[in-house]
ChimeraX commands (.cxc) that place a marker at each C-alpha (Angstrom):
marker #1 position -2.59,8.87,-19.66 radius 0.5
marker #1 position -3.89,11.72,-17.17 radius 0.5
marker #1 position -1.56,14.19,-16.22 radius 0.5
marker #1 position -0.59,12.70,-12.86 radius 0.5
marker #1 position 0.63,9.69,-14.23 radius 0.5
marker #1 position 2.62,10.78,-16.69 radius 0.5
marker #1 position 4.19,12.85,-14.40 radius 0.5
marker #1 position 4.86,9.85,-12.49 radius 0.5
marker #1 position 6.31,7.62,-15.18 radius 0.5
marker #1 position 8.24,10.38,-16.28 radius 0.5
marker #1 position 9.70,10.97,-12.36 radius 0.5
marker #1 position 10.90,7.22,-11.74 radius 0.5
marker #1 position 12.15,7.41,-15.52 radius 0.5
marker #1 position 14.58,10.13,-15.41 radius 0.5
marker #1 position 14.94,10.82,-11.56 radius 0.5
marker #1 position 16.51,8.71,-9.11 radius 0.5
marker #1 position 13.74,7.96,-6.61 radius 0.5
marker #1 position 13.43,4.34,-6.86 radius 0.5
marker #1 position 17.56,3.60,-6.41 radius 0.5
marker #1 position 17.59,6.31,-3.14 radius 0.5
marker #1 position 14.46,4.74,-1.21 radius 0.5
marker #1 position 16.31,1.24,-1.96 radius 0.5
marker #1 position 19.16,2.54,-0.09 radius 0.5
marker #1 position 17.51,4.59,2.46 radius 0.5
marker #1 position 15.09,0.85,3.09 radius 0.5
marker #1 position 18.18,-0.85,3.37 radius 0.5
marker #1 position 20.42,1.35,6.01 radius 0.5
marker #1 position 16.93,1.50,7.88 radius 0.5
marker #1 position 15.96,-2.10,7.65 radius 0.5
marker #1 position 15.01,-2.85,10.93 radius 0.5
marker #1 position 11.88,-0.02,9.99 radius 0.5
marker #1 position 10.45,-2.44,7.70 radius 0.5
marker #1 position 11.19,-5.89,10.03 radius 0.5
marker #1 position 10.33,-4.78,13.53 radius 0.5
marker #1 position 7.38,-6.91,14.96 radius 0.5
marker #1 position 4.36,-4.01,14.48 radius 0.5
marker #1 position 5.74,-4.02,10.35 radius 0.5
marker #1 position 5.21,-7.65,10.25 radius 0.5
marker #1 position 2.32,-7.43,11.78 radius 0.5
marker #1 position 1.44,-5.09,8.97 radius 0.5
marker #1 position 2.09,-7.32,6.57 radius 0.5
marker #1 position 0.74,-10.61,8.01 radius 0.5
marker #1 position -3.16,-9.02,8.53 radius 0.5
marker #1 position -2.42,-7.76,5.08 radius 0.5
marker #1 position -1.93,-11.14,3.48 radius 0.5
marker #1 position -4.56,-12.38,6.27 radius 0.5
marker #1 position -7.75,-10.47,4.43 radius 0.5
marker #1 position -6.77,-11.28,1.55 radius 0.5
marker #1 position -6.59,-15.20,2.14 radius 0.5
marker #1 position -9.60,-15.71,3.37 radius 0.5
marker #1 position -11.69,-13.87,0.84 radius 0.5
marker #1 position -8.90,-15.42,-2.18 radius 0.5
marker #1 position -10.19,-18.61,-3.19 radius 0.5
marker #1 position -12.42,-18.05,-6.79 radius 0.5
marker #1 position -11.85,-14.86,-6.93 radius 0.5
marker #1 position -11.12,-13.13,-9.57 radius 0.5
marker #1 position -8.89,-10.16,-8.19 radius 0.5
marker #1 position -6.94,-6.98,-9.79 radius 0.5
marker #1 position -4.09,-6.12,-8.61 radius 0.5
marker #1 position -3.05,-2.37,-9.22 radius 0.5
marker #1 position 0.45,-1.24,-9.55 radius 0.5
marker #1 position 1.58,-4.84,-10.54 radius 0.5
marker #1 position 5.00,-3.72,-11.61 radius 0.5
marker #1 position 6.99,-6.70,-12.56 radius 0.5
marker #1 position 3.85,-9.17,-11.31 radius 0.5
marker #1 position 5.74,-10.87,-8.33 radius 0.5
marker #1 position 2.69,-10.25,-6.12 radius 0.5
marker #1 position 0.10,-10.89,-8.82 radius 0.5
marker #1 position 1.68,-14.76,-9.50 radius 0.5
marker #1 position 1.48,-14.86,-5.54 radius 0.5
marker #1 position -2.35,-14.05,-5.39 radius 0.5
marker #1 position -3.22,-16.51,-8.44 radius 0.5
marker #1 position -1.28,-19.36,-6.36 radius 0.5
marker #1 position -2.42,-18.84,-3.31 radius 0.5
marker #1 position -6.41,-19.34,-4.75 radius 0.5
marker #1 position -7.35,-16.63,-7.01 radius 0.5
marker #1 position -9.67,-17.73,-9.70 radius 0.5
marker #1 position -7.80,-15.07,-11.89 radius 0.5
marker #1 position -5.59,-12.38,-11.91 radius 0.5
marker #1 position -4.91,-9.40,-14.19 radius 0.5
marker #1 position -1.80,-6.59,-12.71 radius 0.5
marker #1 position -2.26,-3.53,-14.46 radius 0.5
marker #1 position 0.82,-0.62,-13.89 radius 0.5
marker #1 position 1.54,2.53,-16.07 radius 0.5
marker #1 position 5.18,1.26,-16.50 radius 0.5
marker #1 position 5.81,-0.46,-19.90 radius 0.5
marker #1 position 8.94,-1.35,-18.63 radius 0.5
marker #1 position 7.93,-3.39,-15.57 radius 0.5
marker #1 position 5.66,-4.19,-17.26 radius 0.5
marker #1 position 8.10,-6.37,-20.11 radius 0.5
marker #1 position 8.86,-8.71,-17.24 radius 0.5
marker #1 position 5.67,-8.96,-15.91 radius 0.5
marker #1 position 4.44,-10.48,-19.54 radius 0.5
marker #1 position 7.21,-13.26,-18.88 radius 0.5
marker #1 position 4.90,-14.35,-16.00 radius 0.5
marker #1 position 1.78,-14.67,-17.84 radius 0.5
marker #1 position -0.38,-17.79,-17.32 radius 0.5
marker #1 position -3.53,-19.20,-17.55 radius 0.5
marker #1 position -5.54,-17.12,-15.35 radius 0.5
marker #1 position -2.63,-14.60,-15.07 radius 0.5
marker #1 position -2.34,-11.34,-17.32 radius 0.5
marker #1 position -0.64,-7.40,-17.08 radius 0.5
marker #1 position -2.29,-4.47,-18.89 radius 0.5
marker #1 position -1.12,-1.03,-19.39 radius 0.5
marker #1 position -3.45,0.78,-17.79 radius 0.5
marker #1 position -3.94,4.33,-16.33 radius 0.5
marker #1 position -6.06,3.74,-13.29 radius 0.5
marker #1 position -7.59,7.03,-12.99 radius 0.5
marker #1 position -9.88,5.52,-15.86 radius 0.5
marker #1 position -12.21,2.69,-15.80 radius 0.5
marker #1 position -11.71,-0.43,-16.80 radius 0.5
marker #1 position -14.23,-1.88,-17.85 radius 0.5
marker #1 position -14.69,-5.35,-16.09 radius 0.5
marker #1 position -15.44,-6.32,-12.33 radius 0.5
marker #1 position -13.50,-7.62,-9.95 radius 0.5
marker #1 position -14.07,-9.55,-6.81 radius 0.5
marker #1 position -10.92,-7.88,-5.02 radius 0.5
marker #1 position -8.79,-4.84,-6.02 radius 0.5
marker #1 position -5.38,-4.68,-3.99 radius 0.5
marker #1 position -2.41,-2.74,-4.18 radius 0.5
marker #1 position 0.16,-1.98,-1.71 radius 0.5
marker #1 position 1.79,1.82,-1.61 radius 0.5
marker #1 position -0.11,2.62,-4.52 radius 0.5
marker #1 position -2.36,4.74,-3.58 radius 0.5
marker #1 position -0.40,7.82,-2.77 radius 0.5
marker #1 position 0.65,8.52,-6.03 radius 0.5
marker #1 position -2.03,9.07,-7.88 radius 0.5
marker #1 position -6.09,11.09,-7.31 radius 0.5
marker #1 position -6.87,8.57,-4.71 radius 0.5
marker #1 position -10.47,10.51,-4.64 radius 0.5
marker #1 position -11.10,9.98,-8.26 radius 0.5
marker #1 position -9.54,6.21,-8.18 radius 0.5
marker #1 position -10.90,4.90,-5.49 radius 0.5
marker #1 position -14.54,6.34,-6.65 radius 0.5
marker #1 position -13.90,4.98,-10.31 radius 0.5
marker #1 position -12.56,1.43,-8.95 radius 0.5
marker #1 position -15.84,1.16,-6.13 radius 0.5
marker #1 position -18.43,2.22,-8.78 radius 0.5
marker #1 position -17.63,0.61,-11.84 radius 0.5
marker #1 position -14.83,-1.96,-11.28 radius 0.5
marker #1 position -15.72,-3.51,-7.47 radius 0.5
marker #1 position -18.25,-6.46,-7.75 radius 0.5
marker #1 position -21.22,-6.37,-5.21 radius 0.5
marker #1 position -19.89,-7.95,-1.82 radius 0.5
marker #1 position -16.14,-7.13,-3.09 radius 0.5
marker #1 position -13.37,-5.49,-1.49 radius 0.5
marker #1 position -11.19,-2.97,-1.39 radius 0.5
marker #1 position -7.24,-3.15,0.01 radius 0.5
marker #1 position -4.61,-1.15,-0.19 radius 0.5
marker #1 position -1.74,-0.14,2.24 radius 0.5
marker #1 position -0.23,3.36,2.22 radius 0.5
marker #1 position 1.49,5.96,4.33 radius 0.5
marker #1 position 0.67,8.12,6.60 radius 0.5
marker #1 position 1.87,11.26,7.70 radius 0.5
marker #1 position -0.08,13.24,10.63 radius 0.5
marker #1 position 3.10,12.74,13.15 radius 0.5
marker #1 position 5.84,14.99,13.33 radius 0.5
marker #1 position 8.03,12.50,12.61 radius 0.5
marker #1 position 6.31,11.40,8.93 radius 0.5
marker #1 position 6.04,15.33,8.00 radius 0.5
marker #1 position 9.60,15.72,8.59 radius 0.5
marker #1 position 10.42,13.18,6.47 radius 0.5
marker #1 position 8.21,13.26,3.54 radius 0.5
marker #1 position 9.01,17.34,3.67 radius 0.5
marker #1 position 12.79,16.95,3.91 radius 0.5
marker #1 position 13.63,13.66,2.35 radius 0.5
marker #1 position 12.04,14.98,-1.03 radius 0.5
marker #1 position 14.76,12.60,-3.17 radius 0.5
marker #1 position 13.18,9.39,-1.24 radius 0.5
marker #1 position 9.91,10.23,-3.28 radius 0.5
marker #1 position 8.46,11.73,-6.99 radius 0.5
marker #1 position 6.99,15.46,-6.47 radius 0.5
marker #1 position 3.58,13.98,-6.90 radius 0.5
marker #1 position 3.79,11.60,-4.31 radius 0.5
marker #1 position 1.57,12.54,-1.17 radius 0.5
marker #1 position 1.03,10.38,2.09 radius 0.5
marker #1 position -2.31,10.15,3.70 radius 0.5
marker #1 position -3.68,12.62,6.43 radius 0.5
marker #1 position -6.33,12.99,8.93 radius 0.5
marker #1 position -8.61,15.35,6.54 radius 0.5
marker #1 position -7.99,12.84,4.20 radius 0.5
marker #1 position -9.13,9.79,6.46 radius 0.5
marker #1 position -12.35,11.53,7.40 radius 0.5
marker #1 position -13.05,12.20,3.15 radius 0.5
marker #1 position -12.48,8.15,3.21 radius 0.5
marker #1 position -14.95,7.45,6.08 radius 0.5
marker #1 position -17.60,9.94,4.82 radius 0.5
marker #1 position -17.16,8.92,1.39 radius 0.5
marker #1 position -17.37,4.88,1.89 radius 0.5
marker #1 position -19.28,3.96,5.24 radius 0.5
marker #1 position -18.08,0.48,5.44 radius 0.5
marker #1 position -14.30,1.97,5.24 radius 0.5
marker #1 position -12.03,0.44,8.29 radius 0.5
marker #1 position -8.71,1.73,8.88 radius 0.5
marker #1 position -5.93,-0.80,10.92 radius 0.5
marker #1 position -2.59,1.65,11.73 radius 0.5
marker #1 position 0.64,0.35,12.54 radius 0.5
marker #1 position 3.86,1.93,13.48 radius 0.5
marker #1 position 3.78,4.83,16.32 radius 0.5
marker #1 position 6.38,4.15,18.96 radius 0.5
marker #1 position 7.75,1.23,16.58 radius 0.5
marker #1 position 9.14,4.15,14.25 radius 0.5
marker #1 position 11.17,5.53,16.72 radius 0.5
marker #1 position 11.61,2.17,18.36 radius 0.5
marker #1 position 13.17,0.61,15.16 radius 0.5
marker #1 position 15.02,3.21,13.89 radius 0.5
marker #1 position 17.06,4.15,17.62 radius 0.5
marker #1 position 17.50,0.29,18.08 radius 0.5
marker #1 position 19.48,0.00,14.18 radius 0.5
marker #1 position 22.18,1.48,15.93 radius 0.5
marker #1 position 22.15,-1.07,19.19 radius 0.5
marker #1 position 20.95,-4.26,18.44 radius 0.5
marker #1 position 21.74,-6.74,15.61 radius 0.5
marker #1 position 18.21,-8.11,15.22 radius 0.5
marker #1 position 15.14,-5.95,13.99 radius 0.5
marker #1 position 13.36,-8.03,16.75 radius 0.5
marker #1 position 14.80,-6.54,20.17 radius 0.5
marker #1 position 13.61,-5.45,23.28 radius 0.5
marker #1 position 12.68,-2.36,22.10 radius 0.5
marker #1 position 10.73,-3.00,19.09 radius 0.5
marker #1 position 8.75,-5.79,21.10 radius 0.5
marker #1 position 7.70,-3.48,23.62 radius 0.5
marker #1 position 6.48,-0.96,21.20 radius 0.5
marker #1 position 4.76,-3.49,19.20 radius 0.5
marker #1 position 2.75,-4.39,22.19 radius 0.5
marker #1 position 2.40,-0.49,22.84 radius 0.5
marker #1 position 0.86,0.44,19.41 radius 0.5
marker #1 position -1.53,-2.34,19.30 radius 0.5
marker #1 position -2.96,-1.09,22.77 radius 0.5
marker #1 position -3.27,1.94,21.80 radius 0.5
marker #1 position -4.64,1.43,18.49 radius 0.5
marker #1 position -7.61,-0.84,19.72 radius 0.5
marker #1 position -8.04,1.68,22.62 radius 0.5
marker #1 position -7.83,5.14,21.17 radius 0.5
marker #1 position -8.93,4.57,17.64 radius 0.5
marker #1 position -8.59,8.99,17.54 radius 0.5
marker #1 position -4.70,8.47,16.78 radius 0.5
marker #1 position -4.57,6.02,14.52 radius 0.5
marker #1 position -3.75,8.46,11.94 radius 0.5
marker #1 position -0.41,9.49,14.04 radius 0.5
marker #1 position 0.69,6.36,12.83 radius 0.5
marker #1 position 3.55,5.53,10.27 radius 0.5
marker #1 position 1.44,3.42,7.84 radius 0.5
marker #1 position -2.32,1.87,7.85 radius 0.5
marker #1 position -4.73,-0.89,5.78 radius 0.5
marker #1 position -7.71,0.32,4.00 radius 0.5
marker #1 position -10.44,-2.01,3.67 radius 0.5
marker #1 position -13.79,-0.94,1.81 radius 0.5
marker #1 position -16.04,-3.19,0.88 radius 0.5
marker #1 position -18.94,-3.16,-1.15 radius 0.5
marker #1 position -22.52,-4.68,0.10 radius 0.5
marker link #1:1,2 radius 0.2
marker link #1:2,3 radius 0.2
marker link #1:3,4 radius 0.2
marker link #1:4,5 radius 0.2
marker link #1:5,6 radius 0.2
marker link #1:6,7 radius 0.2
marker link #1:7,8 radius 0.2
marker link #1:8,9 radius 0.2
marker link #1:9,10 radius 0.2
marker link #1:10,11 radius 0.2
marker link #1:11,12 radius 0.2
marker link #1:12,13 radius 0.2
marker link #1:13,14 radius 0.2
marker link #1:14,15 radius 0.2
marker link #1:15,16 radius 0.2
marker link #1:16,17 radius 0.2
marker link #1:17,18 radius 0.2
marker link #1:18,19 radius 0.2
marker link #1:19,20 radius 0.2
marker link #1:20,21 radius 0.2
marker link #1:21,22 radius 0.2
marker link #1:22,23 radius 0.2
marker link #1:23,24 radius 0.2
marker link #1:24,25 radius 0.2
marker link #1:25,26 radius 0.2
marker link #1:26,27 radius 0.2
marker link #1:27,28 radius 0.2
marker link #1:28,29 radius 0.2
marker link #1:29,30 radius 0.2
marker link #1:30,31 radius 0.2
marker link #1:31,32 radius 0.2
marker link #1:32,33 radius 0.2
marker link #1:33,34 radius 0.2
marker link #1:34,35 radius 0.2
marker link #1:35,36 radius 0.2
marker link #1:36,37 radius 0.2
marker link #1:37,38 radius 0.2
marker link #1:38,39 radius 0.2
marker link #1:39,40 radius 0.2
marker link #1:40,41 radius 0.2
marker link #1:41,42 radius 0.2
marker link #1:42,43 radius 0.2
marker link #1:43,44 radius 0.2
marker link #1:44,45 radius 0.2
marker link #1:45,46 radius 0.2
marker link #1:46,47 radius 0.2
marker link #1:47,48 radius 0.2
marker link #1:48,49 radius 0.2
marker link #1:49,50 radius 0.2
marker link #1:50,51 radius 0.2
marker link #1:51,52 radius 0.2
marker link #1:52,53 radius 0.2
marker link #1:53,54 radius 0.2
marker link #1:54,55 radius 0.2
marker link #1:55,56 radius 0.2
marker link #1:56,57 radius 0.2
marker link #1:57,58 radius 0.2
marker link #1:58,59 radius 0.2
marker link #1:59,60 radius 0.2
marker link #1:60,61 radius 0.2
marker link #1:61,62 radius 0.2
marker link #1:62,63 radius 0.2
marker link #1:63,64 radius 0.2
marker link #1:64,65 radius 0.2
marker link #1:65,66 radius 0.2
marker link #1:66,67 radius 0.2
marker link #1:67,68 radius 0.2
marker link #1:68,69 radius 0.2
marker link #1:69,70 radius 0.2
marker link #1:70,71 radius 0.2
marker link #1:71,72 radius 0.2
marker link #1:72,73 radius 0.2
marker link #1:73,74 radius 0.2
marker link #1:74,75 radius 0.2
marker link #1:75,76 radius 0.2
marker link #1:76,77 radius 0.2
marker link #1:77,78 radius 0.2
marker link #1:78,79 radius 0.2
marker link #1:79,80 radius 0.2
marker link #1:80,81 radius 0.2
marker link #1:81,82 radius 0.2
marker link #1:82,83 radius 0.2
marker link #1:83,84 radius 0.2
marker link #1:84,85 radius 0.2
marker link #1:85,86 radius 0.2
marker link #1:86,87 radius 0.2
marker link #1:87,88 radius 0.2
marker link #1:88,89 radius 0.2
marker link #1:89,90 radius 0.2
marker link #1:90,91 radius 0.2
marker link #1:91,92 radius 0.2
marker link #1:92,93 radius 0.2
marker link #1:93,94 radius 0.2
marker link #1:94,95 radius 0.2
marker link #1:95,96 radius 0.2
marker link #1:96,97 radius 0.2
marker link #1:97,98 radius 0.2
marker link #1:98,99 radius 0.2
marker link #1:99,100 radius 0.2
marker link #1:100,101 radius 0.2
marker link #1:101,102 radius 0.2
marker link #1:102,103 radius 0.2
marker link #1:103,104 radius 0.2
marker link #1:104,105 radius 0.2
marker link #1:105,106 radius 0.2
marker link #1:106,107 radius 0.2
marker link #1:107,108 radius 0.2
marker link #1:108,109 radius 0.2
marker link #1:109,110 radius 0.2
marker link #1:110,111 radius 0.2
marker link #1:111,112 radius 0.2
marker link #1:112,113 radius 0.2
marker link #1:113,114 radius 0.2
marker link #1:114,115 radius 0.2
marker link #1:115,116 radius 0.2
marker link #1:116,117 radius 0.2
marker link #1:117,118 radius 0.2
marker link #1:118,119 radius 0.2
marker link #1:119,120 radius 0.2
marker link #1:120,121 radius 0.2
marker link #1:121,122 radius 0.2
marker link #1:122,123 radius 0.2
marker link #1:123,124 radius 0.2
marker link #1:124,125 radius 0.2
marker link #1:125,126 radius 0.2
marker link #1:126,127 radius 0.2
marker link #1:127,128 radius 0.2
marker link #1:128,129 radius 0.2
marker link #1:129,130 radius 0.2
marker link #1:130,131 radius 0.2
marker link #1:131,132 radius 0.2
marker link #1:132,133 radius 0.2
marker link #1:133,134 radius 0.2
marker link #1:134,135 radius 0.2
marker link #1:135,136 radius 0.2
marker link #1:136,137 radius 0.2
marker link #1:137,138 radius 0.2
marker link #1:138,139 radius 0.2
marker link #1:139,140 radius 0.2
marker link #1:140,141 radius 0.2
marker link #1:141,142 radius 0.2
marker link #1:142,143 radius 0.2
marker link #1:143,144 radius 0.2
marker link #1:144,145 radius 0.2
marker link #1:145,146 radius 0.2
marker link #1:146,147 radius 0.2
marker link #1:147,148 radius 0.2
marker link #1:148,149 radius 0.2
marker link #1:149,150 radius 0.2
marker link #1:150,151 radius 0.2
marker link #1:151,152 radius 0.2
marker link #1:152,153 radius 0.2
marker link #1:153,154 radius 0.2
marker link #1:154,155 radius 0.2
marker link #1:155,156 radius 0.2
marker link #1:156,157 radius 0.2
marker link #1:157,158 radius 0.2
marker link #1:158,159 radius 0.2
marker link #1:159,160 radius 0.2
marker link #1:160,161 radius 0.2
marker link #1:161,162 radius 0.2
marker link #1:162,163 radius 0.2
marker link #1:163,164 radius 0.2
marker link #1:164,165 radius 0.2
marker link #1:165,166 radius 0.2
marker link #1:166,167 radius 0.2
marker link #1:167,168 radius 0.2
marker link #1:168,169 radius 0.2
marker link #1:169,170 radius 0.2
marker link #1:170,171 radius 0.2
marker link #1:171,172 radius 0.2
marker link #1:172,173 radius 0.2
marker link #1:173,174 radius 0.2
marker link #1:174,175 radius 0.2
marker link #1:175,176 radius 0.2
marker link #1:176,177 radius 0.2
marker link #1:177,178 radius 0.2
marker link #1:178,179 radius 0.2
marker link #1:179,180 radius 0.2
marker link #1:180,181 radius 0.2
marker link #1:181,182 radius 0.2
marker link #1:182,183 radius 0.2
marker link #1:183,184 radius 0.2
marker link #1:184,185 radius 0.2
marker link #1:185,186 radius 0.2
marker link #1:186,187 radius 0.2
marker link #1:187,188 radius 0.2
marker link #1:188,189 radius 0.2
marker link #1:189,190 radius 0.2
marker link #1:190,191 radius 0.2
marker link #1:191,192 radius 0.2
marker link #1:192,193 radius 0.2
marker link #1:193,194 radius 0.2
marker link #1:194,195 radius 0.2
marker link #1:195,196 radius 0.2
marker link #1:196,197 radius 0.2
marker link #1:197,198 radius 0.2
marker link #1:198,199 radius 0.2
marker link #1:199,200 radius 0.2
marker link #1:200,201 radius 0.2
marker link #1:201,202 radius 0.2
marker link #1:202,203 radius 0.2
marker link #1:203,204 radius 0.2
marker link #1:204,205 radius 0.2
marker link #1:205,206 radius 0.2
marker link #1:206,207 radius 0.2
marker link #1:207,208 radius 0.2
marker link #1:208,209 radius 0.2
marker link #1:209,210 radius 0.2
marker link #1:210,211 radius 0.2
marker link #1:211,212 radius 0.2
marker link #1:212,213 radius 0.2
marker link #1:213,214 radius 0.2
marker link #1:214,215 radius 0.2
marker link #1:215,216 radius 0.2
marker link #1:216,217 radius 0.2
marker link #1:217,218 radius 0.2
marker link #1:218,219 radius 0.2
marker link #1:219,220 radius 0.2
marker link #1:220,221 radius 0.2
marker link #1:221,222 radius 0.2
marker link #1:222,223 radius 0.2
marker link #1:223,224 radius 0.2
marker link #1:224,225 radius 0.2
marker link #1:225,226 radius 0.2
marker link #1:226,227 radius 0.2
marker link #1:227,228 radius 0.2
marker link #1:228,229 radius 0.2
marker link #1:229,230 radius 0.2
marker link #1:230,231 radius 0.2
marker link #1:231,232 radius 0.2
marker link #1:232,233 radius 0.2
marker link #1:233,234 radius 0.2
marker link #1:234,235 radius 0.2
marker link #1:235,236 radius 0.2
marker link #1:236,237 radius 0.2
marker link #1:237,238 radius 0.2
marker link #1:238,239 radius 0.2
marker link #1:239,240 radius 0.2
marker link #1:240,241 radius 0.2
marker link #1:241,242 radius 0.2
marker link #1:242,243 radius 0.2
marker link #1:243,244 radius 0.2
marker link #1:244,245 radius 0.2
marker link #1:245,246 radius 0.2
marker link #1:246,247 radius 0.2
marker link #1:247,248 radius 0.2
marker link #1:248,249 radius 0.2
marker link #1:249,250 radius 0.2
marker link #1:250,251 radius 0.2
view
């Protein structure tokens, strides 16, 4: 494996990463529920529908293969998860179907097969996303395939407090996306589209945790209707937002 992801493997190994962001997601639920989060999540699984059916899709950081049985259900000609943890990796076997299989696989290197769809959700910010995502669109993307990832981001004051201070939530190599990184993605891949979610929702979700009993309040639903104004509006600071989609696709 390259050096970054055996740094990685070793990190969620012997630290205790993994077990502190569950906790942290859990107190701060309402972060990862509030209406612009699902909204997150539903265009997510949107793009991915409608291009699904026949496909034959990879799905990177696989982990235990929930998501990759998902995608071969919901149309996917075939599926193969690949991860870097032999561990998840031993349940992710148990899944295995026809059209369904997990490698062990570093993704900094090629694969050597194409793919109609490569997806991965959070995935991105752990490893060279310049070398991956250059290796993946020249030699593993099919012509008239797609990119799709979701990751963080982390040009607000906010995000850079927390990924600067909250150093146990994350490995040492992990590393949200910012804006000099979003203009290398738009130079580098001219079909790239960014869609951003979170702004006022961060703030939004985490004050109203300690008022209301439901994720979906007053609050949240009024900066759910706030970001998406200002995100078709202003496109300039979408990058001041929490989280975002990245779609590339290949003519």
């Amino acid at each position: 494996m390259s050096s970054r992801a055996t740094s990685e493997v070793n990190a969620y190994k012997h630290g205790s990463h993994r077990q502190n962001r569950s906790k942290y997601q859990s107190r701060f639920s309402f972060l990862y529920n509030c209406p612009n989060s699902l909204r997150e999540t539903e265009l997510f699984a949107s793009i991915l529908h409608t291009r699904m059916s026949g496909k034959k899709v990879l799905d990177i950081g696989c982990g235990t293969g929930w998501n990759s049985v998902r995608l071969l259900e919901e149309g996917a000609k075939e599926v193969h998860g690949v991860d870097i943890s032999a561990e998840m990796l031993a349940e992710a076997h148990g899944r295995e179907r026809p059209g369904l299989k997990f490698f062990e696989h570093d993704i900094h290197k090629p694969l050597g097969e194409k793919y109609d769809i490569i997806v991965g959700r959070a995935i991105l910010h752990h490893v060279d996303y310049k070398t991956v995502l250059q290796n993946l669109y020249e030699t593993s993307l099919a012509p008239g395939g797609i990119l799709l990832f979701m990751e963080p981001l982390s040009e607000n004051l906010l995000m850079r407090l927390y990924w600067a201070l909250g150093t146990r939530f994350h490995t040492p190599d992990e590393r949200p996306f910012y804006a000099k990184d979003i203009e290398w993605l738009r130079k580098r891949f001219p079909t790239f589209q960014m869609h951003s979610f979170n702004y006022f929702s961060t703030i939004a979700a985490l004050a109203s945790s300690f008022v209301f009993s439901k994720s979906n309040n007053i609050l949240t639903r009024w900066s759910d209707r706030a970001d998406v104004f200002l995100a078709a509006r202003f496109p300039a600071i979408q990058v001041r937002y929490r989280s975002a989609i990245f779609v590339i696709e290949k003519p």
